[in-house]
N, C-alpha and C positions, 0 to 999 in steps of 0.2 A: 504494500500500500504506500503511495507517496507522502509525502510528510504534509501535514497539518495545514491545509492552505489550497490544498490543489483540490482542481475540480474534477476530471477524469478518472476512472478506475477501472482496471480494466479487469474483466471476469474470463477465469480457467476452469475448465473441465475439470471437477474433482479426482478422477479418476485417471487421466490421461494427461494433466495440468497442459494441453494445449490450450492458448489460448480460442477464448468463446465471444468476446465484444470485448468493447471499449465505450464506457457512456459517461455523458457528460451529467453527473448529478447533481449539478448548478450551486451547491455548496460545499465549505469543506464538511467532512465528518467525522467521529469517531469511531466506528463500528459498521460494519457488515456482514452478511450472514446469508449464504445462499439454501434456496430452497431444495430438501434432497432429488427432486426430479428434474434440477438444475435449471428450471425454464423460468425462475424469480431470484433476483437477489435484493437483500432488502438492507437502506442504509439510512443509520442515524445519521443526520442532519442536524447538530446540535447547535448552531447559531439559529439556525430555524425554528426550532423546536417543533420538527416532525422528524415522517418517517420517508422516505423515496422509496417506491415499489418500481422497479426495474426489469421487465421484459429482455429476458438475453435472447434468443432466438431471434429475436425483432431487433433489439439493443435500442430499444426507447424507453424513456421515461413514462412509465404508464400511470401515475397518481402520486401525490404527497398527500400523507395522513398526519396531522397534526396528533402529537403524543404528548404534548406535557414540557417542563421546563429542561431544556437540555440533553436531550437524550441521549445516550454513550455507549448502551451495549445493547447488541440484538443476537435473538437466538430462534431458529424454529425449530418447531418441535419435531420428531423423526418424522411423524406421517406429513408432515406439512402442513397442518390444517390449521395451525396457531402461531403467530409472531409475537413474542416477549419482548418488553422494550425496555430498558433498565435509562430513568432518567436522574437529575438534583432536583434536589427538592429546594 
């Protein structure tokens, strides 16, 4: 991940670590977390205080979800069907 400030990130194949995209998440953030069927990756946004939901097959930005004050860690869950968002309170 690039350091602190950049906007771009680019997502690998878990399994193959080819790269899969490169998108442009319009803010820096702390934390990323792809989805196990690799087709979402999801990044705090922490000047924002939301979440960028990221389409990799496509490599666009498909919604920001506001989550709360600063958010800094994401995690999904194994089946995929839930995203944790660890923000400051």
């Amino acid at each position: 991940m690039p350091p602190y400030g950049r906007r771009r990130r680019r997502v690998f194949h878990p399994r193959t670590l080819n790269a899969r995209a490169s998108v442009d998440v319009v803010a820096p953030n702390a934390d990323l977390n792809l989805r196990p069927d690799g087709t979402r990756v999801y990044v705090a946004r922490g000047p924002a205080n939301a979440l960028a939901v990221v389409d990799v097959p496509n490599r666009k930005l498909l919604q920001t979800v506001p989550v709360g004050n600063t958010p800094h860690g994401v995690r999904v869950t194994p089946d995929g069907k839930y995203v944790v968002v660890t923000n400051t309170v």
